[in-house]
N, C-alpha and C positions, 0 to 999 in steps of 0.2 A: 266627290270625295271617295265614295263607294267603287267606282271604275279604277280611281287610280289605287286605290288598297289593290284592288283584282286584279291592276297592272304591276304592281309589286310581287305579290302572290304568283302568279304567271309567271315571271320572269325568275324567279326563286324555282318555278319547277323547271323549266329552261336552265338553266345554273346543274338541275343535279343531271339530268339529262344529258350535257356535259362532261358530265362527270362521270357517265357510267361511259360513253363512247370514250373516254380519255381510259381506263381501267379494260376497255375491249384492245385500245390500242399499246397499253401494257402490257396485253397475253399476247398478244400480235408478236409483240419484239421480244419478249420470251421466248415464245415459241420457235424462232430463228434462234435460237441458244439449240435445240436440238433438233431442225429438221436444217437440210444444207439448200438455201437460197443466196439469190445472185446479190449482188452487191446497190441492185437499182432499188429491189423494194427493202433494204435497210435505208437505206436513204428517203426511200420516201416513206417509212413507217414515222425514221426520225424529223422528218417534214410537217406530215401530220400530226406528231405530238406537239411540235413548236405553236402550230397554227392553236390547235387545241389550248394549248396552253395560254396563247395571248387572247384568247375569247374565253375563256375561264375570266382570266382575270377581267377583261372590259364590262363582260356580262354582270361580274361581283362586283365593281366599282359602279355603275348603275345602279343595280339594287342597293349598296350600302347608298347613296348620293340619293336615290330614290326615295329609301325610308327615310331618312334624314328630312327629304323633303316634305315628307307626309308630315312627318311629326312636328315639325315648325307650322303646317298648315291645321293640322287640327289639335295641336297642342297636347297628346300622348304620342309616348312615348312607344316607336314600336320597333322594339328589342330581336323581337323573333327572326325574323328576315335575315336583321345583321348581322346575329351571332352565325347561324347557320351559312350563311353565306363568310365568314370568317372560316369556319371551320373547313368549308369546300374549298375554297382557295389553300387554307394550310393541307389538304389532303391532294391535290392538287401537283404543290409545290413539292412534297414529302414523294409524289410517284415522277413528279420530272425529274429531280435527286434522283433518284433510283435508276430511268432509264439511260442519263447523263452516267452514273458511276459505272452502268454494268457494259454500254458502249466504248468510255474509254480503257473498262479493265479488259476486253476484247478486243483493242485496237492494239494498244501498248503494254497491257500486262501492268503486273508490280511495279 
């Protein structure tokens, strides 16, 4: 029971870890806002945020499906994991919004 809390645990820091490479790869496509780059690594910034973003989410469906599982197994309730791994996910979603609106207000404008 003790391993799989620390495989919960683990994988929760796995999750932010994530999270900070996905916020490396929002200054990345920023930063293409004012230096002048080719058209391959926009695409492939916008490549790696997708990838980023569907292992954000798989990684947070584990861990919520994970704690779930703990807590039916030892019968508390363990809260921490899931909220925080909710909150990653909605921060997550909140900066792909962001690189999706500032992508297509720089393709097509207004």
């Amino acid at each position: 029971m003790l391993n799989y809390r620390r495989l919960v645990e683990f994988s929760s820091r796995v999750h932010t870890y994530l999270i900070s490479l996905y916020i490396f790869d929002m200054i990345l496509f920023s930063l293409t806002l004012v230096f002048p780059v080719g058209s391959q690594f926009i695409s492939f910034v916008l490549f790696f945020s997708s990838l980023l973003s569907w292992l954000i989410f798989l990684e947070g469906a584990f861990i919520i499906i994970a704690s779930l599982h703990l807590s039916l197994l030892s019968r508390v309730l363990v809260i921490k994991p899931i909220a925080l791994t909710l909150l990653r996910i909605a921060v997550a979603f909140i900066f792909s919004f962001a690189i999706d609106f500032l992508n297509t207000f720089l393709k097509e404008g207004l």
